[in-house]
C-alpha positions in Angstrom: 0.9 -12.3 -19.8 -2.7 -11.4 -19.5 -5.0 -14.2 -17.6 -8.3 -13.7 -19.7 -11.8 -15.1 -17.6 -15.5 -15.4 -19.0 -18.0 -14.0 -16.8 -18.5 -13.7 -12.8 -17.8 -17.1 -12.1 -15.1 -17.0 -14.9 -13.9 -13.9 -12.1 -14.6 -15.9 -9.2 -12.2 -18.9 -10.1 -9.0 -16.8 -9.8 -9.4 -15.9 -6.3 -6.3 -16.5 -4.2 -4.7 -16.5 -7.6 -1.2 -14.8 -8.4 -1.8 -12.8 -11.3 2.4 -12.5 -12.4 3.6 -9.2 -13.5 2.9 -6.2 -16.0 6.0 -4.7 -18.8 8.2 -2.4 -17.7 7.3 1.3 -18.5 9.7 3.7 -18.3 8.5 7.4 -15.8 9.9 10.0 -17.8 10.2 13.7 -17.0 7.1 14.6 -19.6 5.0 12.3 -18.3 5.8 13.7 -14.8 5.1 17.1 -16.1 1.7 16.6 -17.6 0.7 15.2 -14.6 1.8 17.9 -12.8 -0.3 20.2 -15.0 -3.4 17.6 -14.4 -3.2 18.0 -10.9 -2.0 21.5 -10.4 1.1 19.5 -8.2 4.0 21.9 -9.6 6.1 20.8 -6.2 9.9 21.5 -6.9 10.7 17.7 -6.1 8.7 16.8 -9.3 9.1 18.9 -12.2 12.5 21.3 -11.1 15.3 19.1 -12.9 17.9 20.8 -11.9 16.5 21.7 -7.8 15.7 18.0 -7.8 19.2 17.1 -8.5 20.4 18.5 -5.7 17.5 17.7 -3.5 17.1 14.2 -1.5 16.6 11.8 -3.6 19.2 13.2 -5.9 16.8 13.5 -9.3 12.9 14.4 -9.7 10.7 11.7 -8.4 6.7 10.6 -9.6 3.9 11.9 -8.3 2.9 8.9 -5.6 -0.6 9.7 -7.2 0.7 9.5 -10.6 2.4 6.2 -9.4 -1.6 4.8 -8.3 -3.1 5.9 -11.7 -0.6 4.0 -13.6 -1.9 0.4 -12.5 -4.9 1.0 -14.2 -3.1 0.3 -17.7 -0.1 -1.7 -15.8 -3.6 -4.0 -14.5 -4.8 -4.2 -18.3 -1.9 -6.5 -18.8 -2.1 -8.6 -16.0 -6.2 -9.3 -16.3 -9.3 -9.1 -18.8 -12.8 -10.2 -17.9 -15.1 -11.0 -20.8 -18.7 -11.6 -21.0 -19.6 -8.8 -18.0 -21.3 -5.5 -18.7 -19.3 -4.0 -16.8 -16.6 -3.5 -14.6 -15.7 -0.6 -11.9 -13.2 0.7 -9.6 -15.1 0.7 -6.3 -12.1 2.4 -4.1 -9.1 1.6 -2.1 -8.8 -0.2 0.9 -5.3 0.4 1.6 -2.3 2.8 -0.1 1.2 3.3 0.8 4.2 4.8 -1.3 7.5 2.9 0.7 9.8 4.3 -1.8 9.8 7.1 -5.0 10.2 6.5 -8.3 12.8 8.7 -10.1 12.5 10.0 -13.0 14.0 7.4 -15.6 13.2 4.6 -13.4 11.0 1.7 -14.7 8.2 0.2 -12.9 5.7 -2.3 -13.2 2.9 -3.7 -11.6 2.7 -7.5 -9.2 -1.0 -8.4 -8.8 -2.9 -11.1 -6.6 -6.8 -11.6 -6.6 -7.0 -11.8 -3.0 -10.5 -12.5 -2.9 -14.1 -12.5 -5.1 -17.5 -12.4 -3.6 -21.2 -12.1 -4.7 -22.9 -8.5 -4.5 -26.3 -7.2 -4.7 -27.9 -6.2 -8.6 -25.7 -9.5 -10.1 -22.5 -8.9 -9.4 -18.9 -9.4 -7.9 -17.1 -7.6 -5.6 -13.0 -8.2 -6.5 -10.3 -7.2 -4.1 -6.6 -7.4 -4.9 -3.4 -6.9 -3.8 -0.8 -4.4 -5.9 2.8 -3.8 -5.7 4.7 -1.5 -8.0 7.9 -2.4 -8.5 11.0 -0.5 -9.3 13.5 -1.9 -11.6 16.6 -2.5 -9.4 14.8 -2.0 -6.0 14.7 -3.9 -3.0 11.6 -1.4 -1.9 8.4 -1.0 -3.5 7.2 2.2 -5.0 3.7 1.7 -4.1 1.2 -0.7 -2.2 -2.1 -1.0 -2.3 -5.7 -2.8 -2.1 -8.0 -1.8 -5.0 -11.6 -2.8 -4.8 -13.6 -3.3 -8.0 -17.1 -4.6 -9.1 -18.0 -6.5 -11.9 -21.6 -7.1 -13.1 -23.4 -9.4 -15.7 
């Protein structure tokens, strides 16, 4: 379910605020494989079927990276912010990939607005906490602490 704010202070209201969870999507072995053209990351583990199933984690996993760029549209779910001009992604404090996803798996994204304060040239700076969970996992497949701005 998508929590949907007006403005910065609209923004500023959710802060400590658990944010619930994305759908499930489904890593399949194309989406794997474009990614691995994108990057260039042709590693055996990834887009090898048949090596992978033989390798150590018995199938071929997600990129860790390819993991990271899904929360963008995983986060779309979880959070819009109208009445802004504009809203970035401003970096990462923090990444870690506890556990890989294999191919057929589902994920989906956990999100908590950890905290929202004022920046220079009218604006917010947002920082939250992700998980991206795995569909019968104990372990995540990814942690991490995005940093965005938004401005009026």
């Amino acid at each position: 379910m998508t929590t949907t704010v007006n403005g910065l202070d609209g923004l500023k209201s959710l802060a400590g605020r658990d944010l619930g969870h994305s759908e499930w999507l489904e890593i399949t072995q194309e989406r794997v494989n474009t990614f691995a053209d994108a990057t260039g990351d042709h590693q055996w583990i990834h887009v090898d079927v048949e090596r992978a199933r033989t390798g150590p984690f018995g199938a071929p996993i997600a990129h860790g990276y390819l993991t990271l760029s899904l929360v963008i549209p995983l986060f779309t779910q979880l959070l819009q912010v109208d009445g802004i001009a504009m809203g970035v992604n401003y970096g990462l404090e923090k990444v870690r990939f506890p556990s890989p996803v294999k191919v057929g798996a589902k994920i989906r994204l956990a999100a908590k607005v950890v905290g929202v304060e004022d920046v220079a040239g009218n604006g917010v700076q947002s920082t939250f906490d992700f998980t991206v969970e795995v569909d019968g996992s104990d372990k995540p497949a990814c942690v991490a602490r995005p940093v965005y701005r938004h401005y009026a």
